[in-house]
N, CA, C and O of each residue as an XYZ file, in Angstrom:
708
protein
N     -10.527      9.383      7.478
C      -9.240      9.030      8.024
C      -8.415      8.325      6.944
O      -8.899      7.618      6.059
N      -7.167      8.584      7.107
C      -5.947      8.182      5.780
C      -5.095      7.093      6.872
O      -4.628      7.646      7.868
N      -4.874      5.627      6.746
C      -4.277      5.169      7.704
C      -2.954      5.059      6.652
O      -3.118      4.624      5.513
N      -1.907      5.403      7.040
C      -0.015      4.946      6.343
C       0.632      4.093      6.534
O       0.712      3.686      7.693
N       1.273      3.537      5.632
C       1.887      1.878      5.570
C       3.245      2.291      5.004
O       3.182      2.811      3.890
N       4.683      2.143      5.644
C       5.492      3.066      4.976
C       5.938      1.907      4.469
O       5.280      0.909      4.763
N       7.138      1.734      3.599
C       7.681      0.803      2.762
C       8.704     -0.168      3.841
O       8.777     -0.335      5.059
N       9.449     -0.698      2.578
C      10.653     -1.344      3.776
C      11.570     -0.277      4.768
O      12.076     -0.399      5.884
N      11.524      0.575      3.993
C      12.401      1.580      4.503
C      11.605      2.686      5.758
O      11.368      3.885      5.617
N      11.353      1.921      6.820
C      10.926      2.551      7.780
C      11.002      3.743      8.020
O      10.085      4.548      7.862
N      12.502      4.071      8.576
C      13.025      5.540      9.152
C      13.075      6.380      7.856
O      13.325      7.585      7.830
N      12.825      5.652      6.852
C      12.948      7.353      5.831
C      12.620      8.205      5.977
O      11.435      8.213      6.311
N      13.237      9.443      5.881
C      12.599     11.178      6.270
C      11.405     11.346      5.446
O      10.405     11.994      5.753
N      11.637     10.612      4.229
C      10.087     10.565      3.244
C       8.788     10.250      3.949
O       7.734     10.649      3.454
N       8.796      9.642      4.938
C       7.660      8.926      5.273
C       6.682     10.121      5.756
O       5.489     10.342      5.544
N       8.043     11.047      6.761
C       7.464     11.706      7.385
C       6.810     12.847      6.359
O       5.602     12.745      6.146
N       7.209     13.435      6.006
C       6.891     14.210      4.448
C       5.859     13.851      3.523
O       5.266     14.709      2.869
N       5.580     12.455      3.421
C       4.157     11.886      2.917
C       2.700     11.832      4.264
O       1.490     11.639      4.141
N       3.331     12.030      5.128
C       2.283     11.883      6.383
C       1.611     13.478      6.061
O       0.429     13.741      5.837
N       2.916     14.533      6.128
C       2.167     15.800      6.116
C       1.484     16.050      5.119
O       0.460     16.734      5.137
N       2.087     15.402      3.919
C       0.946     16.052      2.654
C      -0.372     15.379      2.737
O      -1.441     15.988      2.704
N      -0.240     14.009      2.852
C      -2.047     13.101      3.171
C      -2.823     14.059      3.929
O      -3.958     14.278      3.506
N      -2.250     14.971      5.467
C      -3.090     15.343      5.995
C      -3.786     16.460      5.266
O      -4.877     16.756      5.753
N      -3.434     17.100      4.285
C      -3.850     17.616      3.554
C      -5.396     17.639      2.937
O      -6.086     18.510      2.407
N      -5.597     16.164      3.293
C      -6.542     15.673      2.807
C      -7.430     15.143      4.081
O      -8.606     15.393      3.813
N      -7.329     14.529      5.325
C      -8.055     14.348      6.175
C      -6.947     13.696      7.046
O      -5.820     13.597      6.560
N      -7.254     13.131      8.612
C      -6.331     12.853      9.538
C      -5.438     11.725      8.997
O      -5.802     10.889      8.169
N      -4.385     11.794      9.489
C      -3.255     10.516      8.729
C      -3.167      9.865     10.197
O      -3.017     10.646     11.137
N      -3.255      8.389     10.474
C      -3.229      7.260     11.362
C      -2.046      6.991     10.967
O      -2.331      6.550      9.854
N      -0.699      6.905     11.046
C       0.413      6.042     10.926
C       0.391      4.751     11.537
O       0.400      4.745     12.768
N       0.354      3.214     10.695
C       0.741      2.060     11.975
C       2.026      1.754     10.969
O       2.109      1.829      9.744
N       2.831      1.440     11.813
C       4.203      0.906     11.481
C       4.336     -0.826     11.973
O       3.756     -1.459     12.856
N       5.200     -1.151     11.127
C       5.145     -2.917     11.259
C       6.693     -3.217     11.131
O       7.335     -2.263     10.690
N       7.419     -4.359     11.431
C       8.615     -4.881     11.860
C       8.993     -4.583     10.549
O       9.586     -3.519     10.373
N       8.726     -5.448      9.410
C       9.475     -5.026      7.600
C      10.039     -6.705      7.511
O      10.133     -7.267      6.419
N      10.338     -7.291      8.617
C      11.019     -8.369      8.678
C      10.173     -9.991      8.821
O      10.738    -10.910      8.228
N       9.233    -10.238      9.368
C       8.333    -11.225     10.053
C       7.126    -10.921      9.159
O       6.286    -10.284      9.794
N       6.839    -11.116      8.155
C       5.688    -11.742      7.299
C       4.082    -11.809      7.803
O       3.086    -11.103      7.648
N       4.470    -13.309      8.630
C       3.050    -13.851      8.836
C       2.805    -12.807     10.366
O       1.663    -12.467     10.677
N       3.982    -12.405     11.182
C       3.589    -11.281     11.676
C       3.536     -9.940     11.591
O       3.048     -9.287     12.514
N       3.913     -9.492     10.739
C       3.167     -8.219     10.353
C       2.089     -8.475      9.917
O       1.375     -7.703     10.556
N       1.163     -9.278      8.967
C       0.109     -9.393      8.454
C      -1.132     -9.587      9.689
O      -2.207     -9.011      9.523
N      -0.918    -10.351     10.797
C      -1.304    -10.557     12.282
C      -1.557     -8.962     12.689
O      -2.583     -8.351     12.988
N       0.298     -8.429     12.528
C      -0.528     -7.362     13.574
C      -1.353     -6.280     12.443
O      -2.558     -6.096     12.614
N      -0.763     -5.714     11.503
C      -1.027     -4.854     10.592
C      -2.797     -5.360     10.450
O      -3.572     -4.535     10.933
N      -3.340     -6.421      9.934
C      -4.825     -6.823     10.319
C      -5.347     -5.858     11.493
O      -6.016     -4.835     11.349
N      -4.920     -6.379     12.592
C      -5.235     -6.049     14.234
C      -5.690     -4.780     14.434
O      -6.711     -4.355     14.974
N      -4.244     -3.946     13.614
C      -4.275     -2.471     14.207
C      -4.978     -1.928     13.171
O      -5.302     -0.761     13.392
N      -5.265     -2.289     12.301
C      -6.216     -1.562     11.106
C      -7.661     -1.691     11.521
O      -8.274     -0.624     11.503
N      -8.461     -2.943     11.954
C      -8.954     -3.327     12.227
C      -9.091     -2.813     13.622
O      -9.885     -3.665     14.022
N      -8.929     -2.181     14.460
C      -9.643     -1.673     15.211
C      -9.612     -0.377     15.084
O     -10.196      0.152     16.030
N      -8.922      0.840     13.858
C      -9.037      1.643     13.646
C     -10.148      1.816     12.785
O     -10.555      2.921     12.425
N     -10.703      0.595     12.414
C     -12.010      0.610     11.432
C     -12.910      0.891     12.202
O     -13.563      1.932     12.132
N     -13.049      0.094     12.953
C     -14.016     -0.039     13.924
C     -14.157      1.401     14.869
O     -15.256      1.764     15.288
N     -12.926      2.144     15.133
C     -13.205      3.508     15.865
C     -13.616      4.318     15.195
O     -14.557      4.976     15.640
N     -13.029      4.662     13.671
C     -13.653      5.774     12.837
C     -14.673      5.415     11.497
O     -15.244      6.164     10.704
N     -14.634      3.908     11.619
C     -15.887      3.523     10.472
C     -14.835      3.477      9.168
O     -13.749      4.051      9.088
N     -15.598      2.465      7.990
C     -14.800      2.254      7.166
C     -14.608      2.835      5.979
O     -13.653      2.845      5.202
N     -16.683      3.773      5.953
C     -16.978      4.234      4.924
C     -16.260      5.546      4.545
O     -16.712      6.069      3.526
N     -15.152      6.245      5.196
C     -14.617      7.338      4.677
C     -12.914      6.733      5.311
O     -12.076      7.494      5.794
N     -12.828      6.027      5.234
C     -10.844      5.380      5.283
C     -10.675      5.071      4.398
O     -11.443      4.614      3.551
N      -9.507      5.269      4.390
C      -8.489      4.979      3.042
C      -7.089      4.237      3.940
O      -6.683      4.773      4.971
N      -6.646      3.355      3.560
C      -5.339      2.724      3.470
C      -4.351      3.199      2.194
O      -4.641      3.131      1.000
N      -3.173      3.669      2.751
C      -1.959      4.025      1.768
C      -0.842      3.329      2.144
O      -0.357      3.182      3.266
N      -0.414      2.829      0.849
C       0.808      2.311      1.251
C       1.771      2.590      0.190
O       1.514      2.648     -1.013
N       3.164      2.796      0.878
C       4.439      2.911     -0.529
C       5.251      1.756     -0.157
O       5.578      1.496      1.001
N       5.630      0.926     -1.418
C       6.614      0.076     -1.991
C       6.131     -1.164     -1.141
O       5.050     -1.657     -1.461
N       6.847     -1.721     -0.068
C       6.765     -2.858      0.710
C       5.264     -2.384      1.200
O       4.567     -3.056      0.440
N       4.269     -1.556      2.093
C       3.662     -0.954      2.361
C       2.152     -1.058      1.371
O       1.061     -1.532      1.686
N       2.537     -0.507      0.265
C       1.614     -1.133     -1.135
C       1.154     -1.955     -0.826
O      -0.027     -1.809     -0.510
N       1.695     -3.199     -0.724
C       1.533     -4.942     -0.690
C       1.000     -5.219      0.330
O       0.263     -6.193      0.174
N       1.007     -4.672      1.755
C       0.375     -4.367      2.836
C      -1.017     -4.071      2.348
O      -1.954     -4.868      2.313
N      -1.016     -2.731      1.953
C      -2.264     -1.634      2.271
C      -3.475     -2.762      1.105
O      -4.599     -2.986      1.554
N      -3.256     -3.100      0.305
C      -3.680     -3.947     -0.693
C      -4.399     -4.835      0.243
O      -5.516     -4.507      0.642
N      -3.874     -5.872      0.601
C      -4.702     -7.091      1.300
C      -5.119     -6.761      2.762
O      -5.650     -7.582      3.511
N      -4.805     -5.386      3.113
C      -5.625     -5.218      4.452
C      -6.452     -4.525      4.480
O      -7.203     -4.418      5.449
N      -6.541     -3.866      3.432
C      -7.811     -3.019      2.939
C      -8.608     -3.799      2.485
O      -9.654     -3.550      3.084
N      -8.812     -4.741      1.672
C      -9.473     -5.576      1.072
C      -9.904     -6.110      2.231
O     -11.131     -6.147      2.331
N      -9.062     -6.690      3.467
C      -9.718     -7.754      4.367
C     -10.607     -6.946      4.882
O     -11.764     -7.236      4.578
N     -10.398     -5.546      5.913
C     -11.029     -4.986      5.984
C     -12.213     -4.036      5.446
O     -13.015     -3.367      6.099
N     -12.067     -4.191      3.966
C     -13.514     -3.638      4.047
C     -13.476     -2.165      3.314
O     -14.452     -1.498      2.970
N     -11.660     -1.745      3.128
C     -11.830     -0.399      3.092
C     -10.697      0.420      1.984
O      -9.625     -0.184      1.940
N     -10.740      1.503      1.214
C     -10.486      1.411      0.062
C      -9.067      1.983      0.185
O      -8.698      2.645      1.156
N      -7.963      1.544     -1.340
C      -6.565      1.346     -0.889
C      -6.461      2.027     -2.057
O      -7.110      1.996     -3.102
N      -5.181      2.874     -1.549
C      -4.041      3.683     -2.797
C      -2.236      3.095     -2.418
O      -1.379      3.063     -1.535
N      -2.458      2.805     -3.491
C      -0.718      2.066     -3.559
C      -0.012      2.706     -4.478
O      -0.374      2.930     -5.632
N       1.440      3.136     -3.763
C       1.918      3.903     -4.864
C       3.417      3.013     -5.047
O       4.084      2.815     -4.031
N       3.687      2.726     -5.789
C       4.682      1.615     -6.652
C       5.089      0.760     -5.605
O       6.024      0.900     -4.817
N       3.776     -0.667     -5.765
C       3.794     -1.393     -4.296
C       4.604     -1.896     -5.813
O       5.288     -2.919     -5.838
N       5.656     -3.331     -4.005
C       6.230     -4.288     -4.063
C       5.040     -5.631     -4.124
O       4.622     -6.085     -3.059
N       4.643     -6.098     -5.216
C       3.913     -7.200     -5.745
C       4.554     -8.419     -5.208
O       3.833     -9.263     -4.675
N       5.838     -8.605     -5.289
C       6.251     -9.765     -5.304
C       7.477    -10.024     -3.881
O       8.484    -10.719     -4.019
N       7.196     -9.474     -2.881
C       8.344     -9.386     -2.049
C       9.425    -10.544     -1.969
O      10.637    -10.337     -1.912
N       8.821    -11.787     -1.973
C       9.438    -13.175     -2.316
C      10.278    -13.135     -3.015
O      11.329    -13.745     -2.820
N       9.986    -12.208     -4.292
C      11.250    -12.488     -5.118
C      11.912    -11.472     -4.649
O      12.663    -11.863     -3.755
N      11.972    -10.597     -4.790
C      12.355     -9.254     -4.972
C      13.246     -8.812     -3.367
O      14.014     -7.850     -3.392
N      13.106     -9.362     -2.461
C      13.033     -8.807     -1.148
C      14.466    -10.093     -0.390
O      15.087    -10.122      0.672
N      14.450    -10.783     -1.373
C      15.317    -11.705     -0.834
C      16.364    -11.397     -0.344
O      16.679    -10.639     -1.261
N      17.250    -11.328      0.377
C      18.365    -11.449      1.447
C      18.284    -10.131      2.222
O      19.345     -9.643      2.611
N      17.098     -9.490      2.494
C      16.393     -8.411      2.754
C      16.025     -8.684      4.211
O      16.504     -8.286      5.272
N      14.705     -9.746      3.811
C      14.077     -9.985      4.887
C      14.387    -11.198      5.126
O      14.973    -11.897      4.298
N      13.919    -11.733      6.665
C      14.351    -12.919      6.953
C      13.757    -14.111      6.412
O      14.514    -14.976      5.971
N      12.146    -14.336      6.369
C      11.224    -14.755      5.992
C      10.665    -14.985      4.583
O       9.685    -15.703      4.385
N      11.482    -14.201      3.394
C      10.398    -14.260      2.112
C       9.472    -15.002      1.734
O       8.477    -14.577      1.146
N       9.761    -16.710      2.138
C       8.862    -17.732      1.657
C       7.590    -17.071      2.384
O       6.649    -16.995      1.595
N       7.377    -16.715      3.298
C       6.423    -16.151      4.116
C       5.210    -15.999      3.426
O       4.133    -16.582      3.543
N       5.709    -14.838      2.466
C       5.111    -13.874      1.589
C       3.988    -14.787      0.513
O       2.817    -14.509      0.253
N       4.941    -16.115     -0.046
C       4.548    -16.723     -0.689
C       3.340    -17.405     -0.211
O       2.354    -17.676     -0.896
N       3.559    -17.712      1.330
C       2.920    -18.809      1.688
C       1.157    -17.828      1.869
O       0.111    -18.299      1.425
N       1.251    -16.374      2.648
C       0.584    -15.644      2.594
C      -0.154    -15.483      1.756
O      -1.286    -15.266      2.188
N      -0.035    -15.478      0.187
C      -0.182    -15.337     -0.893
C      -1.480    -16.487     -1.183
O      -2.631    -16.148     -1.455
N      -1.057    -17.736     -1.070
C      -1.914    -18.926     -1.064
C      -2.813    -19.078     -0.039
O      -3.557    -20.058     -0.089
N      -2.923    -18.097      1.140
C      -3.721    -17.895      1.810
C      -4.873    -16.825      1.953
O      -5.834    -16.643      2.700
N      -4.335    -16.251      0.938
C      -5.592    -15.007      0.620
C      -7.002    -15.588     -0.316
O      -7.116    -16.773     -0.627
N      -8.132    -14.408     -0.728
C      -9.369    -15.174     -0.461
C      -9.089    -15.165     -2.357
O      -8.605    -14.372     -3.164
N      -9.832    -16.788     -2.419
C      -9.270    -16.849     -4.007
C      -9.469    -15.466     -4.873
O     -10.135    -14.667     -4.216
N      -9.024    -14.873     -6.358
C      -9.621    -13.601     -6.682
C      -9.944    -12.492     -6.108
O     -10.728    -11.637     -6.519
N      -9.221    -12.509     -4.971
C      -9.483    -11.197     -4.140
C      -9.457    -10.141     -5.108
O     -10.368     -9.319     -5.014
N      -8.696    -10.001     -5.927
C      -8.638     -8.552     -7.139
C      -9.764     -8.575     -7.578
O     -10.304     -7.480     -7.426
N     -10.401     -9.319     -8.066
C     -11.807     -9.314     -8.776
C     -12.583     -8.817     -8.352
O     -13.474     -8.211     -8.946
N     -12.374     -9.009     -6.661
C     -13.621     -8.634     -5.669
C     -13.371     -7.442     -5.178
O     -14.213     -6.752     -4.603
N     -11.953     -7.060     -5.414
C     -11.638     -5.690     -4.962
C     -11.876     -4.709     -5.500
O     -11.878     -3.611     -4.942
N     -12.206     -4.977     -7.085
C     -12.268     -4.429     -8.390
C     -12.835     -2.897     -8.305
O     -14.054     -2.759     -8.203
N     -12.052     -1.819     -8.340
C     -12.831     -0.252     -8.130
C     -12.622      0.378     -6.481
O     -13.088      1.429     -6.041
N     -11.705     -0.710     -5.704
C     -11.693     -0.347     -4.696
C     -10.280      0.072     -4.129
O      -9.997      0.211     -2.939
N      -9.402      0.256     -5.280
C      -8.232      0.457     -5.459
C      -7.373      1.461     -6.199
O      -7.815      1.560     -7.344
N      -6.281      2.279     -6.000
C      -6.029      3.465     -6.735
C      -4.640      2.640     -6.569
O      -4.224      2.053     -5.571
N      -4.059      2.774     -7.831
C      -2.600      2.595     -8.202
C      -1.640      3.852     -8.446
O      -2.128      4.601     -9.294
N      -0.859      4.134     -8.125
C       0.249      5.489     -8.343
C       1.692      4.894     -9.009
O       2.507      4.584     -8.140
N       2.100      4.703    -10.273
C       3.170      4.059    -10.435
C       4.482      5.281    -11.141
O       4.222      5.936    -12.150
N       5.459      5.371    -10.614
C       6.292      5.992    -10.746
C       7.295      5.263    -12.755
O       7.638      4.130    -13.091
N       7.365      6.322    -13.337
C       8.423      5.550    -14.698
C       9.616      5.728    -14.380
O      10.364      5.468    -15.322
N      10.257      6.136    -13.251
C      11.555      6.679    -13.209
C      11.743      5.293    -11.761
O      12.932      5.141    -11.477
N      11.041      4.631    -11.155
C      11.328      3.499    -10.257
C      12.742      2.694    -10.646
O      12.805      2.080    -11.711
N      13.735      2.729     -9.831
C      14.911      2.678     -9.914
C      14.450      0.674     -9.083
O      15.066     -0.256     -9.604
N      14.023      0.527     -8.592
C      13.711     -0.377     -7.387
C      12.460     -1.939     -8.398
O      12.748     -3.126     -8.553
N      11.290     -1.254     -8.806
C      10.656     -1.935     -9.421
C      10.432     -1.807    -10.443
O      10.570     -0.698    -10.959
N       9.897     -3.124    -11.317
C       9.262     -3.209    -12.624
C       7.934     -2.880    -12.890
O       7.081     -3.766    -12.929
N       7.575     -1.334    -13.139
C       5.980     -0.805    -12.953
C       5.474     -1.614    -14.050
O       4.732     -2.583    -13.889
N       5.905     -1.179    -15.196
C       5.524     -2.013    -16.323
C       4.701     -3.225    -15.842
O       3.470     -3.231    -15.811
N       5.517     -4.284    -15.459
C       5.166     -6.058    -14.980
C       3.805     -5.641    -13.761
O       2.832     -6.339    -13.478
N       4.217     -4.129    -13.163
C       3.214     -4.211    -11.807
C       1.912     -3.716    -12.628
O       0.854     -4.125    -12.149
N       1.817     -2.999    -13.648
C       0.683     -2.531    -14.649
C      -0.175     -3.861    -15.107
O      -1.333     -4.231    -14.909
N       0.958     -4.401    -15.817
C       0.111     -5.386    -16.419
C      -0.227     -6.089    -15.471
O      -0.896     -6.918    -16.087
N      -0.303     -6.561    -13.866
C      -0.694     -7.228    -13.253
C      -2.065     -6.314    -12.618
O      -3.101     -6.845    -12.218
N      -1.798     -4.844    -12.632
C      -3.142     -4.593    -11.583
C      -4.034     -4.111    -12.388
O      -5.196     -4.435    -12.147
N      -3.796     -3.292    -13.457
C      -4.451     -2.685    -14.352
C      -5.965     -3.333    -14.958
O      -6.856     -2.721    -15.547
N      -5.912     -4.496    -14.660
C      -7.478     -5.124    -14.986
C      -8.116     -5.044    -14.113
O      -9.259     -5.133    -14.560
N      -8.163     -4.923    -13.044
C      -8.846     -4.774    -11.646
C      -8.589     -3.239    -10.963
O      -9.247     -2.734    -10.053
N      -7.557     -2.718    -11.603
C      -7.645     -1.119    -10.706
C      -7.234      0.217    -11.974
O      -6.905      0.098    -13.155
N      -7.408      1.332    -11.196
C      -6.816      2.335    -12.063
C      -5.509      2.617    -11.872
O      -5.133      2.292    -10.746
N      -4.797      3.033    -12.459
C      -3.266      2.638    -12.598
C      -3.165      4.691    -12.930
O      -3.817      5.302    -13.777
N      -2.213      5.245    -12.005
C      -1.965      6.753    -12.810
C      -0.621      6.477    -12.798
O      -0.072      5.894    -11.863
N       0.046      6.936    -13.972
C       1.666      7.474    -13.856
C       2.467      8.288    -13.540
O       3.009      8.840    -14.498
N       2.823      8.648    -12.430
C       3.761      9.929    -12.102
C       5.068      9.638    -12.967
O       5.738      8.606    -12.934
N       5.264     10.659    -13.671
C       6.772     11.193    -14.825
C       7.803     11.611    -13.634
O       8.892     11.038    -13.680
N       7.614     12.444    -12.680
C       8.813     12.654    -11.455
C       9.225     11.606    -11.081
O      10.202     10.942    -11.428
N       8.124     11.386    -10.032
C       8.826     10.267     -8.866
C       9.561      9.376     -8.854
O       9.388      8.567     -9.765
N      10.507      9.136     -8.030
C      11.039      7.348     -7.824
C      10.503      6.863     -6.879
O       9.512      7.382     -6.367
N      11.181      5.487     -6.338
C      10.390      4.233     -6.206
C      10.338      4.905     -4.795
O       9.191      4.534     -4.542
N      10.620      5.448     -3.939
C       9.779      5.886     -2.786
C       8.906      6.860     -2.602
O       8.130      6.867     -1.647
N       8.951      7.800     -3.525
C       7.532      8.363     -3.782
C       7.483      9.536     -3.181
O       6.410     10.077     -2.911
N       8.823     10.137     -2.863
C       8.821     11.604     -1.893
C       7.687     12.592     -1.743
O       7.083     13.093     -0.794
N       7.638     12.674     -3.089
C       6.049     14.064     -3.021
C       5.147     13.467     -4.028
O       5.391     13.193     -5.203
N       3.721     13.269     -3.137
C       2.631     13.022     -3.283
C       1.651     13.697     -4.044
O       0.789     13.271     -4.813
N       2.074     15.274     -3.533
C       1.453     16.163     -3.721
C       0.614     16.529     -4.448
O      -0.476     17.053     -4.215
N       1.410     16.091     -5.936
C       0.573     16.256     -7.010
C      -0.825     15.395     -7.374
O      -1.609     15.646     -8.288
N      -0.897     14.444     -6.515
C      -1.525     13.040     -6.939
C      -2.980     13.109     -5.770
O      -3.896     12.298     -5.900
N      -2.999     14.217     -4.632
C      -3.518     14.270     -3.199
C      -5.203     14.723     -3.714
O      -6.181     14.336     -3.073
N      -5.320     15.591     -4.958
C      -6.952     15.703     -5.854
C      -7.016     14.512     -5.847
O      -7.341     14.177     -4.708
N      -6.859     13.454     -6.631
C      -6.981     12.191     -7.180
C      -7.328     11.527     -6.314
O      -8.279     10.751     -6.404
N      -6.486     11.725     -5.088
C      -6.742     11.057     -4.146
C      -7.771     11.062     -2.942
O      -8.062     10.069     -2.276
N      -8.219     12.200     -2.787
C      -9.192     12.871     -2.365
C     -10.437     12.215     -3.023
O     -11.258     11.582     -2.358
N     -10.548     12.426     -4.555
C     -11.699     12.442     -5.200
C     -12.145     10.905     -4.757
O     -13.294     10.703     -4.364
N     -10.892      9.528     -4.868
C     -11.219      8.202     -4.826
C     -12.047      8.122     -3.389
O     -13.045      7.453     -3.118
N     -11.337      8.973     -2.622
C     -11.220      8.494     -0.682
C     -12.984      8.475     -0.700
O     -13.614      7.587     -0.125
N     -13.493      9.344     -1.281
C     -14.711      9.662     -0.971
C     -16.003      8.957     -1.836
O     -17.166      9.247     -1.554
């Protein structure tokens, strides 16, 4: 099972278009979260992952997430247990997200609440997808931050929402398993 974490940008037609190509690869779970409320999305996004673990088991799930979604799929995969592909997550929503969302400090505070070194411990349990053409983020700054703890691939097409997957769905396959 492939569970989807879409970015800030909820209603994008992209989302739907990344759902069909994942299935490509095995069933796609969509959970969707507010984009706005922090310490509650992290509440529910936990919740609903977390009992999708528990229905289909953890040892063949994958968590995906794009941009805002990334930053999601990252620490709920980790909490849970189960392995994550991020394709040009938002690292830093706090900064970056400001007059966006209502909450940013949120993010921060979230941040100081995660398990110390979680990357360390996550180490191999993570697939990075970073776009060079990201109009939105600094992949570069997001490289040098994940790249010691994960594998990092570069898509030359894409921008920062990540329309077609397609090319990247072997790769992704090969990690899921």
């Amino acid at each position: 099972m492939i569970i989807y974490l879409h970015g800030y940008d909820a209603t994008s037609a992209g989302n739907h278009e990344k759902v069909l190509q994942l299935q490509f690869i095995d069933d796609v779970k969509v959970v969707t979260y507010s984009t706005q409320h922090p310490k509650h999305d992290m509440a529910h996004l936990l919740k609903e992952v977390s009992i999708l673990v528990t229905e289909y088991g953890a040892a063949d799930t994958l968590i995906c997430g794009v941009g805002l979604g990334g930053y999601w799929a990252e620490r709920i995969g980790f909490l849970c247990g189960i392995k994550q592909a991020l394709f040009n997550p938002n690292l830093h929503p706090e900064v970056n997200m400001e007059g966006k969302i209502d909450r940013p400090e949120e993010y921060a505070d979230i941040a100081t609440k995660c398990v110390t070194d979680y990357r360390t411990k996550n180490q191999g349990c993570c697939l990075v997808f970073l776009s060079t053409h990201d109009e939105t983020m600094d992949n570069r700054a997001s490289e040098t931050e994940l790249s010691p703890y994960y594998d990092v691939v570069w898509d030359d097409k894409e921008s920062h929402k990540f329309k077609k997957i397609s090319q990247h769905l072997q790769a992704l396959k090969a990690f899921k398993v």
